[in-house]
ZAZA-455933 format. One record per residue: residue number from 0; residue in one letter; x, y, z of N, C-alpha, C, O in turn. Coordinates in steps of 0.02 Angstrom, whole numbers. Example, Ala and Ser with C-alpha at 12.3 -4.5 7.8 and 13.67 -1.06 7.14 Angstrom:
2
[rolum 0 a [660 -284 390] [615 -225 390] [660 -165 390] [712 -166 423]]
[rolum 1 s [642 -112 354] [684 -53 357] [645 2 394] [670 57 402]]
% end
This chain:
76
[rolum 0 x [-4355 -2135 3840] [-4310 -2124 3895] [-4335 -2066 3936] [-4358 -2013 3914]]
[rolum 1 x [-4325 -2088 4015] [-4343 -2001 4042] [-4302 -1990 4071] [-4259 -2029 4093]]
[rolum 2 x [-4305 -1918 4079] [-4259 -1887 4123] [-4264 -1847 4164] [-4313 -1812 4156]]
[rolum 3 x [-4227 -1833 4219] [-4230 -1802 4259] [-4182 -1750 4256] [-4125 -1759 4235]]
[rolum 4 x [-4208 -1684 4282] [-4146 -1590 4292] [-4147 -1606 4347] [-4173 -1647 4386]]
[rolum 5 x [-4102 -1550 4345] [-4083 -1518 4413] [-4143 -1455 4401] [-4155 -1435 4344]]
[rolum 6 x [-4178 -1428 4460] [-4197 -1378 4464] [-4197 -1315 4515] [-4175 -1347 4562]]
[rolum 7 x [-4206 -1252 4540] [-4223 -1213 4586] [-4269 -1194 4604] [-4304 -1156 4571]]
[rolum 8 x [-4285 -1216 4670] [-4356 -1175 4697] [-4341 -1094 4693] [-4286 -1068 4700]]
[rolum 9 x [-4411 -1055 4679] [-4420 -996 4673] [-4452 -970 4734] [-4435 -926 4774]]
[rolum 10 x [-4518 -1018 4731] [-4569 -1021 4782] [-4623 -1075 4782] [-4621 -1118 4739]]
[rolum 11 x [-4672 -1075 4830] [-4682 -1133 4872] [-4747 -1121 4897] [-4751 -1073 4935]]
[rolum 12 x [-4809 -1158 4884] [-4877 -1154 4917] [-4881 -1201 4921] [-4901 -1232 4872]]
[rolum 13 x [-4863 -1246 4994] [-4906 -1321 5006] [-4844 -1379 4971] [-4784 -1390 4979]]
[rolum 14 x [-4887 -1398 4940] [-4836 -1463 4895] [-4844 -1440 4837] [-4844 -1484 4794]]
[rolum 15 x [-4850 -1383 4817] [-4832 -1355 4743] [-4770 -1297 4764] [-4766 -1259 4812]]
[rolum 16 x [-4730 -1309 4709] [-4690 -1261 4689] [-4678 -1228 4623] [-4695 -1267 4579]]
[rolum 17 x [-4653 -1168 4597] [-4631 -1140 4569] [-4540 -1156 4565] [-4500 -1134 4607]]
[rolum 18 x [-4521 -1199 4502] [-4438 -1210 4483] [-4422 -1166 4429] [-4460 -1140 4389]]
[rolum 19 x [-4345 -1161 4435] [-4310 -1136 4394] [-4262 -1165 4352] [-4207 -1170 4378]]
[rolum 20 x [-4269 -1190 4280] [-4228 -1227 4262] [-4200 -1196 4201] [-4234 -1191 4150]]
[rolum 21 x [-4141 -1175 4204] [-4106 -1140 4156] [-4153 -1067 4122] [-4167 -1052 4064]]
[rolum 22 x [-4166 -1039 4175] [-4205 -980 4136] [-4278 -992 4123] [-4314 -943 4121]]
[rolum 23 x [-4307 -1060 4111] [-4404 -1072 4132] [-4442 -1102 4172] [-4461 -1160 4172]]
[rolum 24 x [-4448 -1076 4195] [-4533 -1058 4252] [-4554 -1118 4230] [-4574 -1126 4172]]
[rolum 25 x [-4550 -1181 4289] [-4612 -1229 4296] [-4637 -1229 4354] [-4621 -1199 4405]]
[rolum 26 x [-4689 -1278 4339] [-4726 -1278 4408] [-4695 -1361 4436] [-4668 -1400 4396]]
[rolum 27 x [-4701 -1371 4488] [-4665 -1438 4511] [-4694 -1444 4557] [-4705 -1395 4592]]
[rolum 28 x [-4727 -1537 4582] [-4740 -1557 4630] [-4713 -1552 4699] [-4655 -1531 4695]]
[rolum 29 x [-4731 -1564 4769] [-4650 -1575 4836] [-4708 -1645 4838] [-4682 -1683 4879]]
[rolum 30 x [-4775 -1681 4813] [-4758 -1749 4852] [-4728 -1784 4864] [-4721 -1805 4921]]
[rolum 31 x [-4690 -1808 4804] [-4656 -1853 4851] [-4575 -1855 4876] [-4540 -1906 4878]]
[rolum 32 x [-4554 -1788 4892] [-4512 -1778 4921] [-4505 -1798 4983] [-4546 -1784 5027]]
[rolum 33 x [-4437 -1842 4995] [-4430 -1875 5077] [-4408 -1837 5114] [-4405 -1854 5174]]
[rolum 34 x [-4379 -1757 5089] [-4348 -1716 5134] [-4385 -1642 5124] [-4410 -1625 5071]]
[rolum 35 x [-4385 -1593 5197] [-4417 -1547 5197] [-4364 -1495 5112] [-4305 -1508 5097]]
[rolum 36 x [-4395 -1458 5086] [-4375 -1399 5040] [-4398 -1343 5041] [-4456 -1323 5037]]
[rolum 37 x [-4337 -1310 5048] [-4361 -1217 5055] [-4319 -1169 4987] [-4273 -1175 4947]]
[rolum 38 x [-4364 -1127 5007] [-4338 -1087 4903] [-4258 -1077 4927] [-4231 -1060 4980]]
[rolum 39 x [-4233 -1099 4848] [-4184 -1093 4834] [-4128 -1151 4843] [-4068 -1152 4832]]
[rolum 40 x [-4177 -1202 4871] [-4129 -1265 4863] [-4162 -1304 4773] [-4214 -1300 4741]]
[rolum 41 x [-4103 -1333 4767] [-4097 -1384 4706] [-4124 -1427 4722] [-4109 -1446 4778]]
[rolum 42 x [-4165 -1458 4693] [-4194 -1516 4669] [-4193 -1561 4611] [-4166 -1541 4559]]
[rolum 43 x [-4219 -1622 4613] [-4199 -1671 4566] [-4290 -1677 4520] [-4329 -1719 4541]]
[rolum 44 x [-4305 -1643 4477] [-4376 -1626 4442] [-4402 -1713 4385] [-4362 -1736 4344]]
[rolum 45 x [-4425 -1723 4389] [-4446 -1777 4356] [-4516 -1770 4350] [-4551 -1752 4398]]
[rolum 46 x [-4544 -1787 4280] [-4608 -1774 4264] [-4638 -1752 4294] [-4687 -1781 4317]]
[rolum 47 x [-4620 -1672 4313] [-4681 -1614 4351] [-4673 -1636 4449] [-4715 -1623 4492]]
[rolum 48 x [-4594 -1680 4459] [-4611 -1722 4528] [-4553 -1688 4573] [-4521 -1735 4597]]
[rolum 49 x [-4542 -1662 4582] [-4476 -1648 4635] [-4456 -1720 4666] [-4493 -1746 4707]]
[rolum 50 x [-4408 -1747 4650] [-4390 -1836 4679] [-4342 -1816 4726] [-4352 -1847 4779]]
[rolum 51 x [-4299 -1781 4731] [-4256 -1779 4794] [-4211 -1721 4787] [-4209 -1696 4731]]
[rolum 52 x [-4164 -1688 4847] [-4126 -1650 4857] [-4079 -1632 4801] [-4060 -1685 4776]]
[rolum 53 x [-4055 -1587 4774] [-3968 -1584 4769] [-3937 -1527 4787] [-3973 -1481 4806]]
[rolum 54 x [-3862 -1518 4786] [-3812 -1480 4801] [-3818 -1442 4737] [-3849 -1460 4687]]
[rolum 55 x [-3779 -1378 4748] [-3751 -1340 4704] [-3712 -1380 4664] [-3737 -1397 4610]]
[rolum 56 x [-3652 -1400 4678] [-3616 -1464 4657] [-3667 -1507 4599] [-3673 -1491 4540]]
[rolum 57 x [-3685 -1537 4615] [-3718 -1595 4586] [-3768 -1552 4544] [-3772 -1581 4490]]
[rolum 58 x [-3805 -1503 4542] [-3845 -1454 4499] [-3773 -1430 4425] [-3776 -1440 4364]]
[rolum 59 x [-3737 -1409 4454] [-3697 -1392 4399] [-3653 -1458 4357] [-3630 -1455 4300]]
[rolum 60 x [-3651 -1504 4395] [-3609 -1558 4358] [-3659 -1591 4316] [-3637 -1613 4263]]
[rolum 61 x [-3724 -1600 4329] [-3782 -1610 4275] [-3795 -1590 4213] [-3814 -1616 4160]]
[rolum 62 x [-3774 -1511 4245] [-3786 -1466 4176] [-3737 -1470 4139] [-3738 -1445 4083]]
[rolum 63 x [-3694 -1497 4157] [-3616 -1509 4091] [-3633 -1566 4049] [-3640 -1568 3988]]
[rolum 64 x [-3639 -1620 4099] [-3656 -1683 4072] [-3715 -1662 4030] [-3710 -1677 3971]]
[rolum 65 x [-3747 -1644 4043] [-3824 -1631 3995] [-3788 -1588 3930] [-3796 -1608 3873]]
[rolum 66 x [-3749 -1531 3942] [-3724 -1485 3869] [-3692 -1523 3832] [-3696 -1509 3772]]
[rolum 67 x [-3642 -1592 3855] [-3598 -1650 3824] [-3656 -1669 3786] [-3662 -1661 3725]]
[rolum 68 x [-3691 -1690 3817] [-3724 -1740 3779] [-3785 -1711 3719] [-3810 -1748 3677]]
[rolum 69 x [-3800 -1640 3728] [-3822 -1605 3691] [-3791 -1600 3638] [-3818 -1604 3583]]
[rolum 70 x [-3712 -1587 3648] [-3652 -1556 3600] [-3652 -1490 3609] [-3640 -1456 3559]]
[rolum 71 x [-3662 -1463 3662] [-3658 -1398 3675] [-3599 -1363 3725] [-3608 -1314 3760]]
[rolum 72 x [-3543 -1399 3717] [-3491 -1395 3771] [-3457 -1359 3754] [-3448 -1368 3694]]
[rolum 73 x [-3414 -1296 3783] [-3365 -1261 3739] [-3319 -1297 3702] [-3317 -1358 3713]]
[rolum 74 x [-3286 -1276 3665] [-3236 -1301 3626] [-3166 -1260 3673] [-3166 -1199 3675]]
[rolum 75 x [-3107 -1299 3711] [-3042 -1282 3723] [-3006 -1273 3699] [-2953 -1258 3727]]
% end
């Protein structure tokens, strides 16, 4: 199965970037991104690929769904 994060640009040379995903430093493609990206927008990271945009919104509702499914959700 693969998957795709949410990630943060840091910074940016060309069609390489520097993401931020929960605290580690990758390096991430912009080919084949259909929309321009500047640091500090969210992205959708897939095998080393930046695939498309996201919101703050949609970055954090990932990361829940991802801790659920980890079993890492607080307990209420």
């Amino acid at each position: 199965m693969c998957l795709a994060v949410p990630a943060r640009v840091l910074e940016m040379d060309g069609n390489k970037a520097w993401v931020d995903i929960l605290g580690n430093r990758r390096e991430a493609r912009l080919d084949l991104m259909p929309e321009d990206v500047a640091i500090g927008d969210w992205v959708l990271l897939h095998a080393g690929f930046a695939i498309q945009k996201y919101s703050d919104e949609e970055a954090e509702e990932s990361f829940k769904l991802l801790e659920e499914m980890m079993g890492l959700e607080e307990d209420e």
